[in-house]
TIRO-2110 file (N, C-alpha, C; in Angstrom, 1 decimal):
// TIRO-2110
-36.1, 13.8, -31.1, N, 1, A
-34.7, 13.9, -31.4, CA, 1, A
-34.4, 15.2, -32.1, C, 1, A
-33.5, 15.9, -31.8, N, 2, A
-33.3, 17.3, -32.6, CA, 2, A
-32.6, 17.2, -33.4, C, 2, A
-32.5, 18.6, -34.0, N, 3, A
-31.4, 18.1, -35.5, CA, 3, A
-30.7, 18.3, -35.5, C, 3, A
-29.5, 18.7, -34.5, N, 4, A
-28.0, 18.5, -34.3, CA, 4, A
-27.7, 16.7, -34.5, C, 4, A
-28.5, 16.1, -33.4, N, 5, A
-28.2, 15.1, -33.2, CA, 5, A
-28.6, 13.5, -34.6, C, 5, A
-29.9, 14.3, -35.2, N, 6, A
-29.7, 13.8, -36.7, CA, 6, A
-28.5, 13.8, -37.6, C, 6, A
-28.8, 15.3, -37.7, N, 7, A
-27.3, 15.7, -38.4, CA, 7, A
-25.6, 14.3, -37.9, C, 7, A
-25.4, 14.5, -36.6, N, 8, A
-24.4, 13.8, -36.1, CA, 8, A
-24.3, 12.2, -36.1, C, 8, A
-25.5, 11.5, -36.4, N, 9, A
-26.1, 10.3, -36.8, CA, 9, A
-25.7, 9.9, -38.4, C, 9, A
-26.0, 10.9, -38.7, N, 10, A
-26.1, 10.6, -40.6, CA, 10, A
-24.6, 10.9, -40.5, C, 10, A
-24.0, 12.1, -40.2, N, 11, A
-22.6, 12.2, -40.2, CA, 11, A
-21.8, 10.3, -40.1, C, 11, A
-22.1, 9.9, -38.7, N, 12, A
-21.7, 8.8, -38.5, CA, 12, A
-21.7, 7.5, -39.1, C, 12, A
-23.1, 7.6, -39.7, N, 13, A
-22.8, 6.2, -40.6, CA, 13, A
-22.7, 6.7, -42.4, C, 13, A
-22.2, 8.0, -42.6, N, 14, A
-21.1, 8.5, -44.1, CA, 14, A
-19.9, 7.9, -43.3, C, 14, A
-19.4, 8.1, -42.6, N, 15, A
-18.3, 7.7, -42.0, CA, 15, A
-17.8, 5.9, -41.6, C, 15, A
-18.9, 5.4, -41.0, N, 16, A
-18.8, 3.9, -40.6, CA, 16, A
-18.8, 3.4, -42.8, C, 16, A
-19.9, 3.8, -43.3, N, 17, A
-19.8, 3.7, -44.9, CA, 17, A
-18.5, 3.4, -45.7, C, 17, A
-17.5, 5.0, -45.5, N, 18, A
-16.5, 4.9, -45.9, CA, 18, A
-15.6, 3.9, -45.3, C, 18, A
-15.6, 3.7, -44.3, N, 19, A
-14.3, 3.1, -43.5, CA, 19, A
-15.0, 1.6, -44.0, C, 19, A
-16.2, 1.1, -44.2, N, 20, A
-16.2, -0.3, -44.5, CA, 20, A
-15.5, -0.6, -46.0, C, 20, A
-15.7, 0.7, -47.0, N, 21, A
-15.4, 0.5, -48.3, CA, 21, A
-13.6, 0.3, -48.2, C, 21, A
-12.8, 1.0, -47.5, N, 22, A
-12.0, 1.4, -47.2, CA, 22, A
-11.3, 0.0, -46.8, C, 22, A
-11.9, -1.0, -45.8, N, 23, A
-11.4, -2.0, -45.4, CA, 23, A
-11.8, -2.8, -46.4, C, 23, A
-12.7, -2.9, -47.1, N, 24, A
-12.6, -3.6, -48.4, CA, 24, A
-11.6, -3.9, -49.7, C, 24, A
-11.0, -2.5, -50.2, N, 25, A
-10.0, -2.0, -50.6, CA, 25, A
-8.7, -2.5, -50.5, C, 25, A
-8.6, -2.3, -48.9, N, 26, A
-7.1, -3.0, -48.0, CA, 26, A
-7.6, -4.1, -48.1, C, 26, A
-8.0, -5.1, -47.8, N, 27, A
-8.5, -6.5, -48.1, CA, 27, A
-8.2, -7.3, -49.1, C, 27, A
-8.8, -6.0, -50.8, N, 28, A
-7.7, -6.6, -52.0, CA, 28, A
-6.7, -6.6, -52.0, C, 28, A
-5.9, -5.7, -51.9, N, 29, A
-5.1, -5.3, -52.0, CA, 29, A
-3.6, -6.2, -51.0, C, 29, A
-4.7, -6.8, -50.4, N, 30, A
-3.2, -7.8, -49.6, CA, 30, A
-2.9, -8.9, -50.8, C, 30, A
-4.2, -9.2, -51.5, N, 31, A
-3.5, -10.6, -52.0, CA, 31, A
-3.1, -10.0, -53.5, C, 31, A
-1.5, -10.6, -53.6, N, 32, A
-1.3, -9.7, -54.8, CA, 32, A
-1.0, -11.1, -56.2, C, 32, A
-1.3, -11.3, -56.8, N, 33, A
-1.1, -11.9, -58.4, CA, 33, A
-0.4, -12.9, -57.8, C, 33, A
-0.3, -14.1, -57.8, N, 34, A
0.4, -14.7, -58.2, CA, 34, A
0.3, -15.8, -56.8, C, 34, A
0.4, -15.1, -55.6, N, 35, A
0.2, -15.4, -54.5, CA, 35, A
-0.6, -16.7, -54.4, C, 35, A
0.2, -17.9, -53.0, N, 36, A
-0.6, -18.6, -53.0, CA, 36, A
0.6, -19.8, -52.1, C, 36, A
-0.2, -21.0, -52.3, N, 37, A
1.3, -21.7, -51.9, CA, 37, A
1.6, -23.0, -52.6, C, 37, A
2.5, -22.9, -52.9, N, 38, A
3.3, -24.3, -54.1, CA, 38, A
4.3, -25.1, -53.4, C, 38, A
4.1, -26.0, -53.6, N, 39, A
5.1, -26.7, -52.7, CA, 39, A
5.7, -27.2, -54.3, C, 39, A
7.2, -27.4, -54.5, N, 40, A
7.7, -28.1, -55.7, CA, 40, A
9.1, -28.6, -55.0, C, 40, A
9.3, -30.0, -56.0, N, 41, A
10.4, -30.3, -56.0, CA, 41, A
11.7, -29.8, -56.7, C, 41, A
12.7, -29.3, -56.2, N, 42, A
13.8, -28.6, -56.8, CA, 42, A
14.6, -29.4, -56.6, C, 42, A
16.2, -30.1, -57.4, N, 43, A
17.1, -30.8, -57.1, CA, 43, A
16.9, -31.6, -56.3, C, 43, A
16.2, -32.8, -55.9, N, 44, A
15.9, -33.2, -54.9, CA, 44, A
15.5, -33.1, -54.0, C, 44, A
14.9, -31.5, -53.6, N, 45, A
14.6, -30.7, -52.5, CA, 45, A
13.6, -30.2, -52.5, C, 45, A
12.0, -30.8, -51.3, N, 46, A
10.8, -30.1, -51.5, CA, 46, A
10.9, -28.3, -50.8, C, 46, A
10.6, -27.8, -51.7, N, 47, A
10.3, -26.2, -51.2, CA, 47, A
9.2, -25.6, -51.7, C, 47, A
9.1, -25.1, -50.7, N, 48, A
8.1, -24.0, -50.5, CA, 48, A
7.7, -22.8, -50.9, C, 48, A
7.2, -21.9, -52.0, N, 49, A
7.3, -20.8, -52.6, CA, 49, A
5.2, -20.1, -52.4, C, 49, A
5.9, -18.3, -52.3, N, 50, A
4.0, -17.8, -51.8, CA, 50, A
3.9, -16.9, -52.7, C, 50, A
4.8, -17.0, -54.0, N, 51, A
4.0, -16.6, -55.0, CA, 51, A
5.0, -17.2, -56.5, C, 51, A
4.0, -18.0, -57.6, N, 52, A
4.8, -18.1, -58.1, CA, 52, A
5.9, -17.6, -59.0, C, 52, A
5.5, -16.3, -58.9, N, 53, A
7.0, -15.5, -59.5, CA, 53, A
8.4, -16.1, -59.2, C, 53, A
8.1, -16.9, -58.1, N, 54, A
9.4, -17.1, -57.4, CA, 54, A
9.9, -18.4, -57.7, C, 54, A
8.7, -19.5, -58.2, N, 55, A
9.1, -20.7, -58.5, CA, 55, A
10.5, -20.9, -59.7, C, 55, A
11.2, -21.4, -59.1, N, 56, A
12.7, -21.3, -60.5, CA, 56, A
12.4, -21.8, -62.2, C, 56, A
12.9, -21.9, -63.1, N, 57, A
12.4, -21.8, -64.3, CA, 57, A
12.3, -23.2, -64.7, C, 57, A
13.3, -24.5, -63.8, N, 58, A
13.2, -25.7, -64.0, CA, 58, A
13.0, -26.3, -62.9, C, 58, A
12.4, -27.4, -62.5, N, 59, A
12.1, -28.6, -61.4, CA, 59, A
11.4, -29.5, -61.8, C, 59, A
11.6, -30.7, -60.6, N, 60, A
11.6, -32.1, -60.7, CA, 60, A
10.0, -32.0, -60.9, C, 60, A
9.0, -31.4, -59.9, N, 61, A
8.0, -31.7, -60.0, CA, 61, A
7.1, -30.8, -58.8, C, 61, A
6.1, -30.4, -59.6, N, 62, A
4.9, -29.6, -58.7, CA, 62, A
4.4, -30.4, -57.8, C, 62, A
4.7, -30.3, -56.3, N, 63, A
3.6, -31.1, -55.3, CA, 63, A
2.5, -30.2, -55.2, C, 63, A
2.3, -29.6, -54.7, N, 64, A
1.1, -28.5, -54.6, CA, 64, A
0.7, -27.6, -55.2, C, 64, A
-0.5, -26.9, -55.6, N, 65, A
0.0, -25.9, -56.4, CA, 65, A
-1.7, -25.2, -56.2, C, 65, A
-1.7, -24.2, -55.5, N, 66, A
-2.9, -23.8, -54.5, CA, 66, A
-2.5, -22.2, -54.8, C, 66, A
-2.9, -21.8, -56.0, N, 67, A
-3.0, -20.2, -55.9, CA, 67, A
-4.0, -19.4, -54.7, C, 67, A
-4.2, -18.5, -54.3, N, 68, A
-4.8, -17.0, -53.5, CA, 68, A
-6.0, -16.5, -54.4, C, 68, A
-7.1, -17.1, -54.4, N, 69, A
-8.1, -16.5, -54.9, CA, 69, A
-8.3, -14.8, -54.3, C, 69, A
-8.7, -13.6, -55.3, N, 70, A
-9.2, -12.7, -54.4, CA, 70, A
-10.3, -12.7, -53.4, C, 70, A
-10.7, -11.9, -52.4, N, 71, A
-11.5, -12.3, -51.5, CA, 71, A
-13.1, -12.2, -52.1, C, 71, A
-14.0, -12.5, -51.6, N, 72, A
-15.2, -12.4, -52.4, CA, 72, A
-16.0, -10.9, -51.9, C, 72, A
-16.5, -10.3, -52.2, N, 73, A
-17.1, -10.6, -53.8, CA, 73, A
-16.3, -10.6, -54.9, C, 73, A
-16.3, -11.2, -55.6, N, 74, A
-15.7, -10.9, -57.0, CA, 74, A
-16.0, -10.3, -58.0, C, 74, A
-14.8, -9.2, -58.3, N, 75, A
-15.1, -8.3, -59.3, CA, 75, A
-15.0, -9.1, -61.0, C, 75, A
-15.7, -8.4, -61.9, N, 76, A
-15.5, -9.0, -63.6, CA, 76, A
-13.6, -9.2, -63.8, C, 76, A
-12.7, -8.3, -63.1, N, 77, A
-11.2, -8.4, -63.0, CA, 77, A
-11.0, -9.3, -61.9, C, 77, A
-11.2, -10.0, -61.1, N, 78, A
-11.1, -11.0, -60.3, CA, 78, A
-11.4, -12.2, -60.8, C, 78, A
-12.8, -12.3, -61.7, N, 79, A
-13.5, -14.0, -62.3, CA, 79, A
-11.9, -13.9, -63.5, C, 79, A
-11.6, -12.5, -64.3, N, 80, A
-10.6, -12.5, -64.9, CA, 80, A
-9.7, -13.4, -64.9, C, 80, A
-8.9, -12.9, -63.7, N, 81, A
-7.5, -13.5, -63.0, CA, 81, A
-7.4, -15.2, -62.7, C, 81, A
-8.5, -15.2, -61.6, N, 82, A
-8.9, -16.7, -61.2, CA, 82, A
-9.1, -17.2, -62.1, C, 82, A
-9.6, -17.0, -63.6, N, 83, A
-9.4, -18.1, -64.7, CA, 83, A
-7.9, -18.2, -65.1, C, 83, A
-7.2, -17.3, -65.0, N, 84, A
-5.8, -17.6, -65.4, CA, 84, A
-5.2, -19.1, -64.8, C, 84, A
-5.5, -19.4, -63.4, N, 85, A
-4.8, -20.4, -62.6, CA, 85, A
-4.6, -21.5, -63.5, C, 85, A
-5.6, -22.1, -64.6, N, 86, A
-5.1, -23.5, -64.9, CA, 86, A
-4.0, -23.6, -65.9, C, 86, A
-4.2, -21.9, -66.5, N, 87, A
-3.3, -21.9, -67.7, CA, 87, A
-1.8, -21.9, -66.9, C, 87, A
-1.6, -21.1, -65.5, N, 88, A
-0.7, -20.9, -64.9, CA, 88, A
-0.3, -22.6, -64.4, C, 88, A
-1.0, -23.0, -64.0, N, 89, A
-0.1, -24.6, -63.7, CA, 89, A
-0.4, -25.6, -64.7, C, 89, A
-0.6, -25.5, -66.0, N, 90, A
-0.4, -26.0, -67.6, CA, 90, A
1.2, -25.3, -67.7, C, 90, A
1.4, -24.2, -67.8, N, 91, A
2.7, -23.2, -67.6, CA, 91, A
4.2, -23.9, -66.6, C, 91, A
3.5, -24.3, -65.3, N, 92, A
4.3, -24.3, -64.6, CA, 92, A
4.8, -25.9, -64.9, C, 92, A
3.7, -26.8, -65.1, N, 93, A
4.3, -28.3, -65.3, CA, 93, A
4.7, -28.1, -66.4, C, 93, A
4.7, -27.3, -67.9, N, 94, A
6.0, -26.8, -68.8, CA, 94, A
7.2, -27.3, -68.7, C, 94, A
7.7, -26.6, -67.5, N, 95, A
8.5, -26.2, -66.5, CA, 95, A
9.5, -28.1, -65.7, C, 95, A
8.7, -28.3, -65.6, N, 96, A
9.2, -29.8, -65.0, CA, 96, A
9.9, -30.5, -66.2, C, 96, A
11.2, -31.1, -65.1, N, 97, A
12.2, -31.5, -66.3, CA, 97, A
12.1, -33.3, -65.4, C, 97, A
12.2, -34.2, -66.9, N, 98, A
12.0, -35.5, -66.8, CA, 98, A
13.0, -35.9, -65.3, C, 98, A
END
């Protein structure tokens, strides 16, 4: 094998390299805080909400409540966040009115 074609080999997998970190990156980056799916009771009405920023400040009652873990591996700021969830639905049943 000559050494253009070395050269153009090693080229190719710095390249395949970057593009896997790259798709890694975009991968976090879709699931953002909070994300996930909650089903709750509002006024009599089950709805559906995919992040809970969005859940309203009072309701009848949490049916579901399934946050978006980030994808794995998990970074030290990832084990972070994912320990938030119980405090966040301790927070959210707060939130429920008799």
């Amino acid at each position: 094998m000559n050494l253009q074609v070395k050269e153009l080999r090693l080229v190719e997998n710095q390249l395949l390299l970057q593009w896997i970190k790259i798709e890694e990156e975009v991968g976090r980056s879709i699931v953002a805080k909070g994300d996930g799916e909650y089903i709750i009771l509002v006024k009599g009405e089950v709805k559906t909400f995919t992040n809970w920023k969005d859940i309203p400040g009072s309701f009848e009652n949490i049916i579901k409540f399934n946050p978006t873990p980030p994808p794995s591996p998990h970074s030290e700021e990832d084990h972070e966040y994912i320990n938030t969830f119980d405090d966040k639905l301790h927070e959210l049943m707060g939130r429920e009115e008799e």
